[in-house]
Every structure is written in structure tokens, then in C-alpha cells.
PDBQT receptor file of N, H, CA, C and O in Angstrom, charges set to zero:
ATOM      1  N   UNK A   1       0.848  -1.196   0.000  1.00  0.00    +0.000 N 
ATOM      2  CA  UNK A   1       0.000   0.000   0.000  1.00  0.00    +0.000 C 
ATOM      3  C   UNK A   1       0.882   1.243   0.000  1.00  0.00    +0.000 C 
ATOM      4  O   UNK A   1       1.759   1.439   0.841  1.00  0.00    +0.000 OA
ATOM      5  N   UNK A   2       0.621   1.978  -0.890  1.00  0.00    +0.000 N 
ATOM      6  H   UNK A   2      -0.091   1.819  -1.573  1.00  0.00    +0.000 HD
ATOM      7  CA  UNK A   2       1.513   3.390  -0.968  1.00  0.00    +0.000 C 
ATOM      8  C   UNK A   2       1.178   4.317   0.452  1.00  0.00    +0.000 C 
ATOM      9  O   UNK A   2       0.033   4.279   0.903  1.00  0.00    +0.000 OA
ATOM     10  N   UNK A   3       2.131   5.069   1.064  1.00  0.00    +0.000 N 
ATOM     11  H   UNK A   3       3.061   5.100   0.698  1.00  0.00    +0.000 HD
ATOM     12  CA  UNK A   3       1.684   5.855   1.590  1.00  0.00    +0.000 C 
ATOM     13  C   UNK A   3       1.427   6.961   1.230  1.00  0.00    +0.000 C 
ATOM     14  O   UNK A   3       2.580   7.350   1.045  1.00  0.00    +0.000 OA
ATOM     15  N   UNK A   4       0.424   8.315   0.822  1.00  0.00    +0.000 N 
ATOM     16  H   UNK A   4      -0.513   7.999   0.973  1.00  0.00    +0.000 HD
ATOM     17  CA  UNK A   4       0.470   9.179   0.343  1.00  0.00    +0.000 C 
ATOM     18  C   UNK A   4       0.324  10.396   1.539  1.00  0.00    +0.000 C 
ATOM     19  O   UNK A   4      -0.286  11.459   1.425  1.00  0.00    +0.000 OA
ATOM     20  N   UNK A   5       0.830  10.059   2.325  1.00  0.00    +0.000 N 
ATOM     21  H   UNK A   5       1.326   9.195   2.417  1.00  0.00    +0.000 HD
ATOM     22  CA  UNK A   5       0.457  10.903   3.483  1.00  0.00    +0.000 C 
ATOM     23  C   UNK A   5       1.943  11.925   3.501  1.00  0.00    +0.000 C 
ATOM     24  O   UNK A   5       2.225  12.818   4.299  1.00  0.00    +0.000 OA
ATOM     25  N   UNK A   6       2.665  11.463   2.420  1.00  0.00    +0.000 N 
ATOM     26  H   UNK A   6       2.436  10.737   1.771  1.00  0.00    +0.000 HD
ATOM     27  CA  UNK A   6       3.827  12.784   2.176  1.00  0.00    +0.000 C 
ATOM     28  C   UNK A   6       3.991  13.321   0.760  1.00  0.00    +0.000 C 
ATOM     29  O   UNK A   6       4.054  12.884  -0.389  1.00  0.00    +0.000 OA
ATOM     30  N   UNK A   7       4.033  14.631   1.490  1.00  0.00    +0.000 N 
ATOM     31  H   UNK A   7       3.982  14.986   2.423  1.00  0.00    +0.000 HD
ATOM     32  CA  UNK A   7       3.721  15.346   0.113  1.00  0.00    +0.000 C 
ATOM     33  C   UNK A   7       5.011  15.953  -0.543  1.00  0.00    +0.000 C 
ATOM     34  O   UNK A   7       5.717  16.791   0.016  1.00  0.00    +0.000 OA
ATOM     35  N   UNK A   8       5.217  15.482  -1.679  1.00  0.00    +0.000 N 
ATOM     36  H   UNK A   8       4.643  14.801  -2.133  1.00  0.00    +0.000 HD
ATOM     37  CA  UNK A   8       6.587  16.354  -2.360  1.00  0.00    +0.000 C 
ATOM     38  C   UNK A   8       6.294  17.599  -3.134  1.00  0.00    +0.000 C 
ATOM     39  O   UNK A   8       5.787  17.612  -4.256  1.00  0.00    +0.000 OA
ATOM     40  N   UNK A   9       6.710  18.804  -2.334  1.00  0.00    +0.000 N 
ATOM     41  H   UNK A   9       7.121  18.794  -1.422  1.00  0.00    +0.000 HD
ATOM     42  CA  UNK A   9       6.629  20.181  -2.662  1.00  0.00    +0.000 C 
ATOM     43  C   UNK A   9       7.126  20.185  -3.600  1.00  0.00    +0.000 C 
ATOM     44  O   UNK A   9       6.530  20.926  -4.382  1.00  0.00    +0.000 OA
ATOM     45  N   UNK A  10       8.041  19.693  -4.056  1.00  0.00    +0.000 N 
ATOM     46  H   UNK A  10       8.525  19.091  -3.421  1.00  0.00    +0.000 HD
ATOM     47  CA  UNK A  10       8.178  19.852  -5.784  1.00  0.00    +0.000 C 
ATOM     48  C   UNK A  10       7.882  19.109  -7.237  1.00  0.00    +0.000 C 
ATOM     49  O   UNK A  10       8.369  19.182  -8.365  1.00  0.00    +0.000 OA
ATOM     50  N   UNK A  11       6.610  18.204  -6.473  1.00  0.00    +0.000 N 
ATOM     51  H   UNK A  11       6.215  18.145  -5.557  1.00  0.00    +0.000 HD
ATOM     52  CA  UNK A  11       5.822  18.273  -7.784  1.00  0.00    +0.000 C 
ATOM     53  C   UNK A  11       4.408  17.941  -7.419  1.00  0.00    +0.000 C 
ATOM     54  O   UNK A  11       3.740  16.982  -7.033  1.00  0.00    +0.000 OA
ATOM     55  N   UNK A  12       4.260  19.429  -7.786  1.00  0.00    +0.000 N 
ATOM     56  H   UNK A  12       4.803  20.208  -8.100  1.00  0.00    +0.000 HD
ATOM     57  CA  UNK A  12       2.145  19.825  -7.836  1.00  0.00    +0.000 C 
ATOM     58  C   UNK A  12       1.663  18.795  -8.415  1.00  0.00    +0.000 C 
ATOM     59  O   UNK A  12       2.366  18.128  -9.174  1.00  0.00    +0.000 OA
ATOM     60  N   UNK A  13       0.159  18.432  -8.117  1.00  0.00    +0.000 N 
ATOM     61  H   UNK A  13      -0.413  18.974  -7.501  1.00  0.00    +0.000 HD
ATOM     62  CA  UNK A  13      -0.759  17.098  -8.728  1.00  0.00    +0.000 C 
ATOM     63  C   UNK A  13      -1.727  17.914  -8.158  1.00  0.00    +0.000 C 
ATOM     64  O   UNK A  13      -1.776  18.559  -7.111  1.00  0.00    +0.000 OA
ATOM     65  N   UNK A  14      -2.601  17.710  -9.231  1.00  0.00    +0.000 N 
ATOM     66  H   UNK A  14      -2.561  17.185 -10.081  1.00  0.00    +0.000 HD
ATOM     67  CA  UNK A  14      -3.735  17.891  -9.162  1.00  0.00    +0.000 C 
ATOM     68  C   UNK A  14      -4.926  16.754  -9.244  1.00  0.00    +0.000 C 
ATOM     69  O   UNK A  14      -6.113  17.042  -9.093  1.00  0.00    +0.000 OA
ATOM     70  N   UNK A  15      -4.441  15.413  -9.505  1.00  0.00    +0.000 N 
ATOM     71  H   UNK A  15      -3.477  15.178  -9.627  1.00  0.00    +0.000 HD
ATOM     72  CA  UNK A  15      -5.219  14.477 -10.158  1.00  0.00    +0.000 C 
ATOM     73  C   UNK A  15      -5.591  13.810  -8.781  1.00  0.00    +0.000 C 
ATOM     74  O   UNK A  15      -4.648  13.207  -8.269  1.00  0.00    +0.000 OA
ATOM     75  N   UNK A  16      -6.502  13.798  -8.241  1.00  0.00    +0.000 N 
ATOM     76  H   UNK A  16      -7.268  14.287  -8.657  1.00  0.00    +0.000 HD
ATOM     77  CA  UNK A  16      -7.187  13.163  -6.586  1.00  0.00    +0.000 C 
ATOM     78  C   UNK A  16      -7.408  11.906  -7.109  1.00  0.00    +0.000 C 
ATOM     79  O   UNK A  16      -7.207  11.073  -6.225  1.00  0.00    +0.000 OA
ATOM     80  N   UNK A  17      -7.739  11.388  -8.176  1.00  0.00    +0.000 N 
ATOM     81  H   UNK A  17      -7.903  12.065  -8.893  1.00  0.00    +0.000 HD
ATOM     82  CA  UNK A  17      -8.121  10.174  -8.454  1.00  0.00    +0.000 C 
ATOM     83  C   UNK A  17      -6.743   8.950  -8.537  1.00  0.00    +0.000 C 
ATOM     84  O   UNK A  17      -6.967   7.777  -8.836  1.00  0.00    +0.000 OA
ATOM     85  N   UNK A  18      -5.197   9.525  -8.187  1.00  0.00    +0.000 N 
ATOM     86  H   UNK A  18      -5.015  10.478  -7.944  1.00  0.00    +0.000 HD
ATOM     87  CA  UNK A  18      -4.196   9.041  -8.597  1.00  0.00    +0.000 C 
ATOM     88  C   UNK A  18      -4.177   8.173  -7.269  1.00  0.00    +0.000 C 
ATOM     89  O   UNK A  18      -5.167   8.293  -6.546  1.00  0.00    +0.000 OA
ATOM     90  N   UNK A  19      -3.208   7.348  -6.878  1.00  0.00    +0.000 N 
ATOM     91  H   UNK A  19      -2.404   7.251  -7.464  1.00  0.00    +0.000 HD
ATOM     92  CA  UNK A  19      -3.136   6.679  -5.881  1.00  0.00    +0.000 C 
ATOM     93  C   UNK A  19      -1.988   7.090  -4.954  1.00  0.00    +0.000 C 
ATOM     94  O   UNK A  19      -1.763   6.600  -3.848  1.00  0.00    +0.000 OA
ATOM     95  N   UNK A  20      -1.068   8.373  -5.760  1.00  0.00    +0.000 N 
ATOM     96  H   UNK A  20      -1.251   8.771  -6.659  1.00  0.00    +0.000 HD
ATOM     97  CA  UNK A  20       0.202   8.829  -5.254  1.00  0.00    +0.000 C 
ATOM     98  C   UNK A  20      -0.087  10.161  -4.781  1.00  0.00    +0.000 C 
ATOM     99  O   UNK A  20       0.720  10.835  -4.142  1.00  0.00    +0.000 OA
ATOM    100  N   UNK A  21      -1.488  10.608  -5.167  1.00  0.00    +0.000 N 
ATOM    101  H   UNK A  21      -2.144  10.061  -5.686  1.00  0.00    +0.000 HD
ATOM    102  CA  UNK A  21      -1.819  11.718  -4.815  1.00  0.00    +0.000 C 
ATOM    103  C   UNK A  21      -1.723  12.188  -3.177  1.00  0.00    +0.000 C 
ATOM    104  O   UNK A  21      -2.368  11.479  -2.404  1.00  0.00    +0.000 OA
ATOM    105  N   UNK A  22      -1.143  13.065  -2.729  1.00  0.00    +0.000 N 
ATOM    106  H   UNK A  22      -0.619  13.640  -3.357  1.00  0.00    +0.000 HD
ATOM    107  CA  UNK A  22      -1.264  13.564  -1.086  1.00  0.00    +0.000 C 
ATOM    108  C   UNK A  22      -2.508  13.603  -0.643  1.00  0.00    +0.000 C 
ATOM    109  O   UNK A  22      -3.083  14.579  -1.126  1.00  0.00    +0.000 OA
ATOM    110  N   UNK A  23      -3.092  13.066  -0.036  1.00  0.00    +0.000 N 
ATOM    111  H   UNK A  23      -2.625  12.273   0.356  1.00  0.00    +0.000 HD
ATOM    112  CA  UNK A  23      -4.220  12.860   0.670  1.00  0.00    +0.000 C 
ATOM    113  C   UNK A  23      -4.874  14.223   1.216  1.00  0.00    +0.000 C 
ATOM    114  O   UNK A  23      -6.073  14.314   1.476  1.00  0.00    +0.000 OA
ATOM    115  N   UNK A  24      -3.996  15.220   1.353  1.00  0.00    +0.000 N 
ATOM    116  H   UNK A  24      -3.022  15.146   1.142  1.00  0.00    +0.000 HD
ATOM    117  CA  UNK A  24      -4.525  16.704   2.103  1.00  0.00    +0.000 C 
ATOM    118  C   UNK A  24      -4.235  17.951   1.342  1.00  0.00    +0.000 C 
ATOM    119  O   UNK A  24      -4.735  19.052   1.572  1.00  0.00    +0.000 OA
ATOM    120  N   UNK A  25      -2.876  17.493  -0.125  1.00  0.00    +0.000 N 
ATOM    121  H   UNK A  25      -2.469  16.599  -0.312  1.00  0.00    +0.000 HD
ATOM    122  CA  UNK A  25      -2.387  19.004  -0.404  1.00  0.00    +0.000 C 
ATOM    123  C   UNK A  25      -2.624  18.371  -1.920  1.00  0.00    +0.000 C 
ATOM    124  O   UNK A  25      -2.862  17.194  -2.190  1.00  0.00    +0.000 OA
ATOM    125  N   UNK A  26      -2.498  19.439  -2.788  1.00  0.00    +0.000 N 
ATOM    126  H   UNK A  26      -2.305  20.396  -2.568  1.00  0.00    +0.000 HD
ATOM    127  CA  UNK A  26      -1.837  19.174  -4.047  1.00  0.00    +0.000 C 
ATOM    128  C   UNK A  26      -0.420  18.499  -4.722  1.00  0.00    +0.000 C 
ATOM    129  O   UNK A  26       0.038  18.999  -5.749  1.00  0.00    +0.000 OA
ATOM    130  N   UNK A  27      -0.039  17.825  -4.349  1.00  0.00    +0.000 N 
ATOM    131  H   UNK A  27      -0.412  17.419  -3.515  1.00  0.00    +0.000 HD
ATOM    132  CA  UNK A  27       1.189  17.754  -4.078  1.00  0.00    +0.000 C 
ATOM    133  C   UNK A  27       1.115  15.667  -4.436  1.00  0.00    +0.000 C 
ATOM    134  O   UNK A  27       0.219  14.844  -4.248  1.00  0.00    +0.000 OA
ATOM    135  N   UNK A  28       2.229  15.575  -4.875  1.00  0.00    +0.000 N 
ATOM    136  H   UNK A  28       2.957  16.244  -5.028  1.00  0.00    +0.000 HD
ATOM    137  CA  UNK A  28       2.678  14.113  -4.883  1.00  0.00    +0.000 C 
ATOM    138  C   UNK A  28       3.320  13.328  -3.933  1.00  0.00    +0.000 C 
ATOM    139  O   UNK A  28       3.918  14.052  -3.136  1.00  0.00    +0.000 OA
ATOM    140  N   UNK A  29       3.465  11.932  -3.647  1.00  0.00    +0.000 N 
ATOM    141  H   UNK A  29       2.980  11.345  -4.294  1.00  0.00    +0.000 HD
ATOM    142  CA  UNK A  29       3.865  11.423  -2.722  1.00  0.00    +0.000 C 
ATOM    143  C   UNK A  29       4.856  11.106  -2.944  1.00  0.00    +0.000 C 
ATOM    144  O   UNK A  29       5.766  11.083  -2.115  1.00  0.00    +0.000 OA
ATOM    145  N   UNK A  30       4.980  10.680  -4.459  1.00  0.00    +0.000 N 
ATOM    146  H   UNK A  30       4.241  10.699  -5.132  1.00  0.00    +0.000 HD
ATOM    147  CA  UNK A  30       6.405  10.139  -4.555  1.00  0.00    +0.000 C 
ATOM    148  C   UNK A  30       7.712  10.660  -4.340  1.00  0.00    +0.000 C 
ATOM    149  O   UNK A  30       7.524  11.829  -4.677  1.00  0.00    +0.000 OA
ATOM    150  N   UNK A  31       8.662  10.603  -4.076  1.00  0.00    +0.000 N 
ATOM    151  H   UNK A  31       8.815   9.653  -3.803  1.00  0.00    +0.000 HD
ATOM    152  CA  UNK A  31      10.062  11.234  -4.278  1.00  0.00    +0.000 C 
ATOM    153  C   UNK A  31      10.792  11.967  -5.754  1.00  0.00    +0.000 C 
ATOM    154  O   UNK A  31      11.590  12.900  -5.841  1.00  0.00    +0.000 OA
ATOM    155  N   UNK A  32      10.067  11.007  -6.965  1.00  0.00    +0.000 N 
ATOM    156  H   UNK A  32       9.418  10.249  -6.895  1.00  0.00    +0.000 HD
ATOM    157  CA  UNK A  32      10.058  11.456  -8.481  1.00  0.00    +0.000 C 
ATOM    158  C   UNK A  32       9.091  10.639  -9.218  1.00  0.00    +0.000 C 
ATOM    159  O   UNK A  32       8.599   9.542  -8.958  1.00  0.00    +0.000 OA
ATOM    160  N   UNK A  33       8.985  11.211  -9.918  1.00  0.00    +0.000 N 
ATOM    161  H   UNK A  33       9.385  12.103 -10.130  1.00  0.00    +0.000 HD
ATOM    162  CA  UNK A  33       7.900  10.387 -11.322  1.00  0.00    +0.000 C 
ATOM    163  C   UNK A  33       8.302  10.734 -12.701  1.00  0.00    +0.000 C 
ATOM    164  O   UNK A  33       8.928  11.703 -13.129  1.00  0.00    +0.000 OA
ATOM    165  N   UNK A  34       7.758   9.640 -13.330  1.00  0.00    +0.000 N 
ATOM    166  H   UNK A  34       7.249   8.852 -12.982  1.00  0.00    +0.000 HD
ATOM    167  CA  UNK A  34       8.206   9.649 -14.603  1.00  0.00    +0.000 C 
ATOM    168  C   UNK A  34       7.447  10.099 -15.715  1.00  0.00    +0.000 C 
ATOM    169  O   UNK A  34       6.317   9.618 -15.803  1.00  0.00    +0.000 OA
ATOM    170  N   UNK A  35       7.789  10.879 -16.550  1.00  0.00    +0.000 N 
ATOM    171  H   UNK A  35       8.707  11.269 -16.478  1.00  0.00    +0.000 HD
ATOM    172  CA  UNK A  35       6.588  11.519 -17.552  1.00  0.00    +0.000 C 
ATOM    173  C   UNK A  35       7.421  11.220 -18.991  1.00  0.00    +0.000 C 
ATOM    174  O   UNK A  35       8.633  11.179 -19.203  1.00  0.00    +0.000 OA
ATOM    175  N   UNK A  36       6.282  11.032 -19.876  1.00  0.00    +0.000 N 
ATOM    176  H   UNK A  36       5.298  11.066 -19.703  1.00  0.00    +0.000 HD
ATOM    177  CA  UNK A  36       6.575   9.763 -20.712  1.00  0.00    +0.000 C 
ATOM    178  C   UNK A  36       5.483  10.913 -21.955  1.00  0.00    +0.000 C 
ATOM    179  O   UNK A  36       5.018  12.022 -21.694  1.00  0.00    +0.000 OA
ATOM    180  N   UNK A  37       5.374  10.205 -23.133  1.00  0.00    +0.000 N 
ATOM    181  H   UNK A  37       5.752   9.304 -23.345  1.00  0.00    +0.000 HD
ATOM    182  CA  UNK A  37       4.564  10.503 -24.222  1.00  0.00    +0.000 C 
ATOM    183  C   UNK A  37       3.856   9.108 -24.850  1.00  0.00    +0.000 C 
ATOM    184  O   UNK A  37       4.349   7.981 -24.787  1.00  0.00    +0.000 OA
ATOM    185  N   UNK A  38       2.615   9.461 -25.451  1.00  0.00    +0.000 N 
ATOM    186  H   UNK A  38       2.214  10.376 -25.502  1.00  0.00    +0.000 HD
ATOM    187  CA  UNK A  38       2.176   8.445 -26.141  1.00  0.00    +0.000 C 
ATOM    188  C   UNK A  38       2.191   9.136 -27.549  1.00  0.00    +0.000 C 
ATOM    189  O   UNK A  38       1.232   8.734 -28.208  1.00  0.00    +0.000 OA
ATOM    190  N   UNK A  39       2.858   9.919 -28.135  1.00  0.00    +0.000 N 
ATOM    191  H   UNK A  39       3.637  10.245 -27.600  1.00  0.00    +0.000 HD
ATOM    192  CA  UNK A  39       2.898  10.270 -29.485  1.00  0.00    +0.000 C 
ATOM    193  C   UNK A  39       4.775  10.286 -29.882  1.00  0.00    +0.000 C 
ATOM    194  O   UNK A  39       5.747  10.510 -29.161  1.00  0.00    +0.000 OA
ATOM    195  N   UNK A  40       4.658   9.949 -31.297  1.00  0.00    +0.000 N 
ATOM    196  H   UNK A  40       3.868   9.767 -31.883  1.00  0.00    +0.000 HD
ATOM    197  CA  UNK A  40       5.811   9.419 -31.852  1.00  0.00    +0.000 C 
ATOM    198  C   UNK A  40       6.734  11.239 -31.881  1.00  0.00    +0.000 C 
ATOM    199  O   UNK A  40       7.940  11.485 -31.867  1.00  0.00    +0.000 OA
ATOM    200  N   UNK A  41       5.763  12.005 -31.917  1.00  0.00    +0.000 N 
ATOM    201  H   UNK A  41       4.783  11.805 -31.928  1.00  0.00    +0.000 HD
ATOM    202  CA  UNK A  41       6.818  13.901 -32.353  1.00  0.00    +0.000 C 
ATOM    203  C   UNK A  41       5.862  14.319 -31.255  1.00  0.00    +0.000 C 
ATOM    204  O   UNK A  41       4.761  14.820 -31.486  1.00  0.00    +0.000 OA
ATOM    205  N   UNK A  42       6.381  14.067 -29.960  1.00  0.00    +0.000 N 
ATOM    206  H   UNK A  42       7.275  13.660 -29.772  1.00  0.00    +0.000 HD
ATOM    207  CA  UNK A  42       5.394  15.184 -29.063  1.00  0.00    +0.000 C 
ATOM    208  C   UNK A  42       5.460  16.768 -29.900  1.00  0.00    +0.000 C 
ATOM    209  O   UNK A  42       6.453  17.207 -30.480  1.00  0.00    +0.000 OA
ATOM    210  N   UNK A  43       4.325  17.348 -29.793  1.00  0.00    +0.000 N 
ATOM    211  H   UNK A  43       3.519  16.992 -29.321  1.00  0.00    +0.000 HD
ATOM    212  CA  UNK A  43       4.398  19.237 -30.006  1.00  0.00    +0.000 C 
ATOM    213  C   UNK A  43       3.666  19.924 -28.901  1.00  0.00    +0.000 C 
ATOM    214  O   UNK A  43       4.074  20.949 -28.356  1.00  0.00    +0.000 OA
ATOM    215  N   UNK A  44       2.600  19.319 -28.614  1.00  0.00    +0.000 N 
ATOM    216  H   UNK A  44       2.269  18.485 -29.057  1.00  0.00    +0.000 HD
ATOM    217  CA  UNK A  44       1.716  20.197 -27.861  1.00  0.00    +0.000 C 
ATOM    218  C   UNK A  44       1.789  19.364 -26.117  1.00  0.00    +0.000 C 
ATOM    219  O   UNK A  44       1.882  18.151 -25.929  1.00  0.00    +0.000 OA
ATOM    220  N   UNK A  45       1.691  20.759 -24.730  1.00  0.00    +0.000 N 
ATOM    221  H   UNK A  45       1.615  21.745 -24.883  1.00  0.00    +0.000 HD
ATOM    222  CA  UNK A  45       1.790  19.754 -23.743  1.00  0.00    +0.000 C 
ATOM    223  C   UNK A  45       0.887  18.275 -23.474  1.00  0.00    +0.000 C 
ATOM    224  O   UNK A  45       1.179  17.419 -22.640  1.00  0.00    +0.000 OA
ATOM    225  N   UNK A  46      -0.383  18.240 -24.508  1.00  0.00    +0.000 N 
ATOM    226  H   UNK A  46      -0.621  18.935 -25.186  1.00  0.00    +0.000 HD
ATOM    227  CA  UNK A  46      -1.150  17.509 -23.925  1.00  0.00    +0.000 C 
ATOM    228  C   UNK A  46      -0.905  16.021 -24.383  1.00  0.00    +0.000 C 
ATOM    229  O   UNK A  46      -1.501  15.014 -24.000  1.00  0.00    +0.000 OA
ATOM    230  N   UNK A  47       0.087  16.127 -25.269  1.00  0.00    +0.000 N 
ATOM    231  H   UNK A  47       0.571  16.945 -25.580  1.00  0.00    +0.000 HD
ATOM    232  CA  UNK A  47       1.108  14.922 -25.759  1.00  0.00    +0.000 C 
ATOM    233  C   UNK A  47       2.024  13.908 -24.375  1.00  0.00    +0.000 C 
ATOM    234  O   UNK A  47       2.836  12.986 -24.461  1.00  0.00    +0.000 OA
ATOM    235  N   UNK A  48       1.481  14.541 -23.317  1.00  0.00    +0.000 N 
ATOM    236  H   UNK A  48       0.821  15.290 -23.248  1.00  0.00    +0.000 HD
ATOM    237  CA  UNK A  48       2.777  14.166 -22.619  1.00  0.00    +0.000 C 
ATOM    238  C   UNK A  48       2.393  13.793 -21.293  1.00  0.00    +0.000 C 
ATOM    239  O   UNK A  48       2.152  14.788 -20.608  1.00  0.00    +0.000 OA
ATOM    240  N   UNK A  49       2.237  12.592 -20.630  1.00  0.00    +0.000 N 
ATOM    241  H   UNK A  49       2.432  11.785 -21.187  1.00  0.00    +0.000 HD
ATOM    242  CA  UNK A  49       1.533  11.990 -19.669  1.00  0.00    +0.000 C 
ATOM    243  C   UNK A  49       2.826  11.653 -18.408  1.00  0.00    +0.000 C 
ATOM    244  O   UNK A  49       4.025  11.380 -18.455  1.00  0.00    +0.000 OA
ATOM    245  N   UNK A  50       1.551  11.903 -17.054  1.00  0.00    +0.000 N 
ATOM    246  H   UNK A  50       0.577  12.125 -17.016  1.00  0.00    +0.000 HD
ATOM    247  CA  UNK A  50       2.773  11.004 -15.575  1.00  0.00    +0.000 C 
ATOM    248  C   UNK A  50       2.628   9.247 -16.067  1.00  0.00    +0.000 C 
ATOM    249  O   UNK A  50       1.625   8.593 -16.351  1.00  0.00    +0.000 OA
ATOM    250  N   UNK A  51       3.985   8.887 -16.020  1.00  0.00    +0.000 N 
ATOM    251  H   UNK A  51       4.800   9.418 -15.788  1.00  0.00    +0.000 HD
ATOM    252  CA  UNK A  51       3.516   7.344 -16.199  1.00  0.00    +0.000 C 
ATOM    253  C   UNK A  51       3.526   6.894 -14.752  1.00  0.00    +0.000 C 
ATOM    254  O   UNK A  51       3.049   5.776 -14.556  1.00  0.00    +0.000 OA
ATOM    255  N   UNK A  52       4.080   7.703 -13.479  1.00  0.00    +0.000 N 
ATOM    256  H   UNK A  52       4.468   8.611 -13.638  1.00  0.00    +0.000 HD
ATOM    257  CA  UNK A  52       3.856   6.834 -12.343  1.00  0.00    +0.000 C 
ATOM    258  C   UNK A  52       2.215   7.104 -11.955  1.00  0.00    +0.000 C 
ATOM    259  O   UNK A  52       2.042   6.770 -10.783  1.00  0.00    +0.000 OA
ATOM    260  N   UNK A  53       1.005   7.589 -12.561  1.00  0.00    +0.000 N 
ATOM    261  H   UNK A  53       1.145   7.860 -13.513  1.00  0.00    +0.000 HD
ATOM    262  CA  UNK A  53       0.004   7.262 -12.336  1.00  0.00    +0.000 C 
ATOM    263  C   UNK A  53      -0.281   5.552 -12.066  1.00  0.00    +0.000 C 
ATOM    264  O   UNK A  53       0.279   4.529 -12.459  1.00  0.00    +0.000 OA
ATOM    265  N   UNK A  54      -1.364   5.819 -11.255  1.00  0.00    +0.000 N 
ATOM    266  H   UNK A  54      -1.820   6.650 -10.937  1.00  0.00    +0.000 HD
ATOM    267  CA  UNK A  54      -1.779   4.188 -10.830  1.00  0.00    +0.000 C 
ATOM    268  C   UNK A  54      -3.505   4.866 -10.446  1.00  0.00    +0.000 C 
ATOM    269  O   UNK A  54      -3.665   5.824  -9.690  1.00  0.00    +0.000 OA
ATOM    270  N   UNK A  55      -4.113   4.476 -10.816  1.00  0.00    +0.000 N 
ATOM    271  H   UNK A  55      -3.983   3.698 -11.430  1.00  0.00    +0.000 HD
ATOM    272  CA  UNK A  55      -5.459   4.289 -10.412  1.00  0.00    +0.000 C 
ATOM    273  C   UNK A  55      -5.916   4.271  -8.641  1.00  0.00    +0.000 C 
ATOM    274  O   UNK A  55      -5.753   3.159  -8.139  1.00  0.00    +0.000 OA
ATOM    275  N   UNK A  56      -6.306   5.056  -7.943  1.00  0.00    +0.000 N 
ATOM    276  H   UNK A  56      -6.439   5.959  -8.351  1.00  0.00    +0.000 HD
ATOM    277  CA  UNK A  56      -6.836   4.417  -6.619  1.00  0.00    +0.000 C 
ATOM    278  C   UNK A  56      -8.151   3.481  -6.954  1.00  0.00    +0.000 C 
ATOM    279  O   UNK A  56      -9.098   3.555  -7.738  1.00  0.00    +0.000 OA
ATOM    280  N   UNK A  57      -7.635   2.426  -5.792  1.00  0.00    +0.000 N 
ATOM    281  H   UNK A  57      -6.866   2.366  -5.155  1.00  0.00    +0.000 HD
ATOM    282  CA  UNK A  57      -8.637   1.448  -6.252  1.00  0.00    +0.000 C 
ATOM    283  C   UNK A  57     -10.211   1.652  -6.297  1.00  0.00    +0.000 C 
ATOM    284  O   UNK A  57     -10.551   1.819  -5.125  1.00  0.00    +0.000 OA
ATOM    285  N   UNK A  58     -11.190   1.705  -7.026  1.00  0.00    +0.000 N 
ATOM    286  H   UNK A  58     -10.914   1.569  -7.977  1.00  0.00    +0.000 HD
ATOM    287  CA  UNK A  58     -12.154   2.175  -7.209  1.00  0.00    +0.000 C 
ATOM    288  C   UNK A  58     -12.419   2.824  -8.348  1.00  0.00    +0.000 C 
ATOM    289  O   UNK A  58     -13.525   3.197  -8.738  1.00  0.00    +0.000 OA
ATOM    290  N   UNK A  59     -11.039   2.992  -9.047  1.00  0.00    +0.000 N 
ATOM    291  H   UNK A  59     -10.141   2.688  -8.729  1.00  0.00    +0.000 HD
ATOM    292  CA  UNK A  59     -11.132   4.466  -9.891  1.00  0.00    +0.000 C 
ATOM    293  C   UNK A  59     -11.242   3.395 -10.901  1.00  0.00    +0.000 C 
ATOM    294  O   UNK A  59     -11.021   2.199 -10.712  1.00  0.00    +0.000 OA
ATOM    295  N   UNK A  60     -11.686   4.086 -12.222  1.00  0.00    +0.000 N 
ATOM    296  H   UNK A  60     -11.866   5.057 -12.376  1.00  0.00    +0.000 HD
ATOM    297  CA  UNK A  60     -11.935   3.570 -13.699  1.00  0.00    +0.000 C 
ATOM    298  C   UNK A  60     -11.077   4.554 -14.348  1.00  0.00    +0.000 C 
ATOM    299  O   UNK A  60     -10.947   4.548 -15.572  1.00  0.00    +0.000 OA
TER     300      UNK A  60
């Protein structure tokens, strides 16, 4: 079970539905994460995804 009860001030999240998400702030739990693309020529930011997302359980 992750703990998300620490929050890393240097990297904002906004996504509550994540499982790394800080339970109280905006903020991530992890120590770092990895951001990745699913397009072959990223251009635009929306090209460009967290891959340490994980679903909290419940989530679709």
C-alpha cells in the first residue's frame, strides 16, 4: 500500500483520483515520477503523460 500521506513540494498534482496523490495538499507522494509521451513527435503539452500514475482502487 503506498503511503500518500507525504507530500513532495516539488511536484504539484492535481489528479485526486491518482493513488500517489497527497491525501490533504496538491502535491505528490512520490520522491520522483516519470513523464513519458504516447505520441511518436510530441508538439503540444497535452502529448505528454505522468507514467507513475496508478489508479486508486475504485477508480476507472
Amino acid at each position: 500500500m503506498t503511503d500518500n500521506s507525504y507530500a513532495n513540494q516539488s511536484i504539484a498534482c492535481t489528479v485526486t483520483n491518482c493513488k500517489n496523490h497527497n491525501s490533504t495538499k496538491n502535491f505528490c507522494s512520490l520522491e520522483s515520477i516519470k513523464v513519458g509521451t504516447h505520441e511518436a513527435n510530441p508538439t503540444v503539452c497535452q502529448c505528454t503523460d505522468c507514467q507513475s500514475f496508478e489508479a486508486k482502487s475504485g477508480c476507472q
